[in-house]
C-alpha positions in Angstrom: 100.2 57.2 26.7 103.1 57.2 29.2 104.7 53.9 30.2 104.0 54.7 34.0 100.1 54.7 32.6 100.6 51.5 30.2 102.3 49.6 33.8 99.5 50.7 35.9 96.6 49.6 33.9 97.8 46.5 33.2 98.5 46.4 37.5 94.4 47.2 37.5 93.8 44.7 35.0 95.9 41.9 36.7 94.1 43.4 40.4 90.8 42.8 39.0 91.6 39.1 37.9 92.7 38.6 41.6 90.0 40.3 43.2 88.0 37.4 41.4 89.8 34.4 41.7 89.5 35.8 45.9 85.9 36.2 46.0 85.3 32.9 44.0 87.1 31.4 46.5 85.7 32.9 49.5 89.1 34.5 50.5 87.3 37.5 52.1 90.3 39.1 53.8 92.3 38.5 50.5 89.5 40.0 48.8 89.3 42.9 50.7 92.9 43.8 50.7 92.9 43.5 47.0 90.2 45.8 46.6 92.0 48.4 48.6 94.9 47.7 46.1 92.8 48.4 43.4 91.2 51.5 44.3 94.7 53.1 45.3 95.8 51.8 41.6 92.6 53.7 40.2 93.2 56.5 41.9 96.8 56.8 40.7 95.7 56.4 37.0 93.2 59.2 37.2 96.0 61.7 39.1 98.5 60.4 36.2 96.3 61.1 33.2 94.6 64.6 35.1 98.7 65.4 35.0 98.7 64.5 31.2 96.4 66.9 30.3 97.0 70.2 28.6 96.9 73.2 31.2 94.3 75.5 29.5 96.0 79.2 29.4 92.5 80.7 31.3 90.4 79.4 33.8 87.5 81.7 32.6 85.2 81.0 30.0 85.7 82.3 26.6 83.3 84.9 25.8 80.5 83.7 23.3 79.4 86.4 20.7 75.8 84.1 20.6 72.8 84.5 23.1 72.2 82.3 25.5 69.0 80.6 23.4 71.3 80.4 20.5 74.0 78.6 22.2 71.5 76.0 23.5 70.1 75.8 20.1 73.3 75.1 18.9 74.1 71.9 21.0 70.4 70.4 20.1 71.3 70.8 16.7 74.5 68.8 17.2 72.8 66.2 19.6 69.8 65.3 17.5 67.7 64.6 20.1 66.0 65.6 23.2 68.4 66.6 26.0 68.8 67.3 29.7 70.2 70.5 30.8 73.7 69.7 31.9 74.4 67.2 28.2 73.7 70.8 26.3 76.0 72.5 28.7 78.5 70.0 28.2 78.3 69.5 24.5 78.7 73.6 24.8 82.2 73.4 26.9 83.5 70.8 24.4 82.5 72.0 20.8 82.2 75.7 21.5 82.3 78.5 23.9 82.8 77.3 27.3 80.4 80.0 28.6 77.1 78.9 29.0 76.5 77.2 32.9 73.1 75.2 33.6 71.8 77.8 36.4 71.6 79.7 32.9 68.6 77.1 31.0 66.8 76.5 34.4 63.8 79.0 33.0 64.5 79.0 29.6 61.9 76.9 28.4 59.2 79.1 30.3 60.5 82.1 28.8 60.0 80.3 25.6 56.4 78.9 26.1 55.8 82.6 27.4 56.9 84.0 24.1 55.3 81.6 22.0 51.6 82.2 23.5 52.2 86.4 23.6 53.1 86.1 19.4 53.2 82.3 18.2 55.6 81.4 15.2 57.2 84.8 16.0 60.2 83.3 16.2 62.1 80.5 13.6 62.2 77.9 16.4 61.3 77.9 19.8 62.8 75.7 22.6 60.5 73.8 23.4 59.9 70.5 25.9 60.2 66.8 24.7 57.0 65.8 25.6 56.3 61.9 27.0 53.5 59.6 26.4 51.0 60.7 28.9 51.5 64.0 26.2 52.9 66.4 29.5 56.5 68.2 29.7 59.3 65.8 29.8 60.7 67.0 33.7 64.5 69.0 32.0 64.7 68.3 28.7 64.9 70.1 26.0 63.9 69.4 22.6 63.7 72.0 19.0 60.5 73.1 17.8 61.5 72.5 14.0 62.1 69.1 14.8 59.4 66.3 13.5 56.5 65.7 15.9 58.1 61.9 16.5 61.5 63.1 17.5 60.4 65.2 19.9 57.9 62.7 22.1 58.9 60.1 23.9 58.3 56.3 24.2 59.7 53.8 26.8 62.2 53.0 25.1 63.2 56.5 24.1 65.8 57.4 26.6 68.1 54.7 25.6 67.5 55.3 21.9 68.4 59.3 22.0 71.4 58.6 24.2 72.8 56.1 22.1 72.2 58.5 19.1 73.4 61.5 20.6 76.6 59.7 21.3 76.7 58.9 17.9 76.7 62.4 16.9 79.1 63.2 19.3 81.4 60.8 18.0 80.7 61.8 14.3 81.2 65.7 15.0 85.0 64.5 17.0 85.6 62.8 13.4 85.2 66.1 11.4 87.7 68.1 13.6 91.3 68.3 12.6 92.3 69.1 17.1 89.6 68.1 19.0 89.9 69.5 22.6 90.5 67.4 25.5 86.9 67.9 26.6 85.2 66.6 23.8 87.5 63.3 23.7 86.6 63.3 27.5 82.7 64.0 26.9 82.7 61.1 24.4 84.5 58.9 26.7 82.0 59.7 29.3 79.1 58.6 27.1 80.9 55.7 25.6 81.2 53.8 29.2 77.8 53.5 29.4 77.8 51.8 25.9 78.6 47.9 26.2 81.9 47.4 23.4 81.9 51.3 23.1 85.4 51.6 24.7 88.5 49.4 26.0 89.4 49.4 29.6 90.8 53.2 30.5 91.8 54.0 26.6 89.8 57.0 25.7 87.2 56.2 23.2 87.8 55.9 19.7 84.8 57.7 17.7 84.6 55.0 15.1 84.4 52.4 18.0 81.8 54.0 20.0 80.0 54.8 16.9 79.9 51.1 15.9 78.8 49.9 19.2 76.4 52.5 19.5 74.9 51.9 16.1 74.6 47.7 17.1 72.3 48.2 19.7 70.1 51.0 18.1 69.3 48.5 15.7 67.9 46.2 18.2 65.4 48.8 19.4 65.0 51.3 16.8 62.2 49.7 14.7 60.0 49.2 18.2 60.7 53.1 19.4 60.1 54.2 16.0 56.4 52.2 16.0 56.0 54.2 19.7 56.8 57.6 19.3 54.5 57.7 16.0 51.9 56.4 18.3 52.4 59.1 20.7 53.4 61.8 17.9 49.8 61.0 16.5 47.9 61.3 19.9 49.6 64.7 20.5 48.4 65.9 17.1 44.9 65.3 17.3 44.1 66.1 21.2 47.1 69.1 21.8 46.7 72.6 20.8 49.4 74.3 19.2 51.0 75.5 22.4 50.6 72.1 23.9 52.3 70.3 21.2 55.5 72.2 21.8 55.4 72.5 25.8 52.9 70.2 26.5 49.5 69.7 28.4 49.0 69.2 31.9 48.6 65.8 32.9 44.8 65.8 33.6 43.9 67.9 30.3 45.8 65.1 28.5 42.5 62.7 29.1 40.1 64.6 27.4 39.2 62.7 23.9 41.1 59.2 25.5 37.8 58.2 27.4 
């Protein structure tokens, strides 16, 4: 990192300390002006490391030899986990082609359900819908029929839990490449912010960091989500048919069998 980077976030850190010490002491006009300080010094560090950054040779995406399922397919396998549209596009640009876009998986998953009901287990997977604990489609996320029925339901605490593990896997898969591109480093970044001890001030993550703070608090709710999703994962089994246990049941027919 450049020395003009290193001076400048230490000049946030230092600005932060100050806005503080102002707003502790009910300085508000000294508070205010240092937060105007501090967002100009934010705004330089993001136009000083956006300048740092490798100019790609092409604007355009690079043409994928994979379908469009395929592609999407790919990034669940590397997540792990149940996943929202624009994660699988993003895991896409960093780890492969750069050519699929989310207006592309907006009916996907119909086309899918529509396949599997014209000739079920045609196919060798389908994608499918994570399904939640009312046993209906998870609204935009998509989840791998070969999966195990428990990963691919949902319990309260299941959101947290698949993010934290997806950015584990994101972090492992970074660890396995010799050049990882800017955009995975910045994907893993992105998730790692959201991760308390995941990542140090404005540094880019470091996988083995993020993987260890990720890993901490999965611990603290892994044994509870597990206990849920089998819970659900066994109500799906015995009151979905097979079409339902992949795409789900609408919300009322999900009562039958519960009263």
């Amino acid at each position: 990192m450049s020395e003009s980077l290193d001076a400048l976030e230490r000049r946030i850190t230092g600005l932060r300390a100050e806005v503080r010490r102002a707003v502790k002491a009910r300085e508000n006009s000294l508070a205010r002006s240092l937060r105007g300080d501090l967002r100009r010094a934010e705004k330089a560090w993001d136009e000083a490391i956006s300048a740092e950054e490798p100019v790609p040779a092409s604007h355009e995406p690079e043409p994928s030899l994979l379908p469009i399922r395929e592609q999407v397919h790919q990034a669940l396998a590397l997540l792990g986990v149940p996943a929202a549209a624009r994660l699988v596009v993003a895991v896409n640009d960093a780890f492969f082609s750069r050519a699929l876009r989310g207006p592309q998986l907006t009916s996907l998953r119909r086309d899918e359900e529509r396949s599997f009901r014209s000739d079920p287990y045609a196919r060798p997977y389908y994608l499918c819908a994570a399904l939640t604990d009312r046993l209906s489609p998870a609204r935009g996320l998509l989840a791998d029929s070969t999966w195990e029925p428990e990963r691919r339901v949902l319990g309260p605490l299941s959101p947290r839990v698949d993010f934290l593990t997806s950015t584990m896997r994101v972090a492992e898969h970074l660890t396995r490449l010799p050049d990882p591109s800017p955009a995975a480093l910045r994907l893993l970044s992105r998730m790692a912010q959201n991760i308390p001890g995941a990542v140090e001030s404005f540094a880019p993550a470091d996988p083995a960091i993020a993987i260890r703070a990720a890993r901490a608090e999965l611990e603290v709710h892994h044994a509870a989500d597990t206990r849920q999703r089998a819970e659900v994962a066994a109500r799906a089994s015995s009151q979905l048919s097979d079409v339902e246990r992949l795409f789900g049941a609408a919300t009322m027919s999900t009562l039958r069998g519960a009263c």
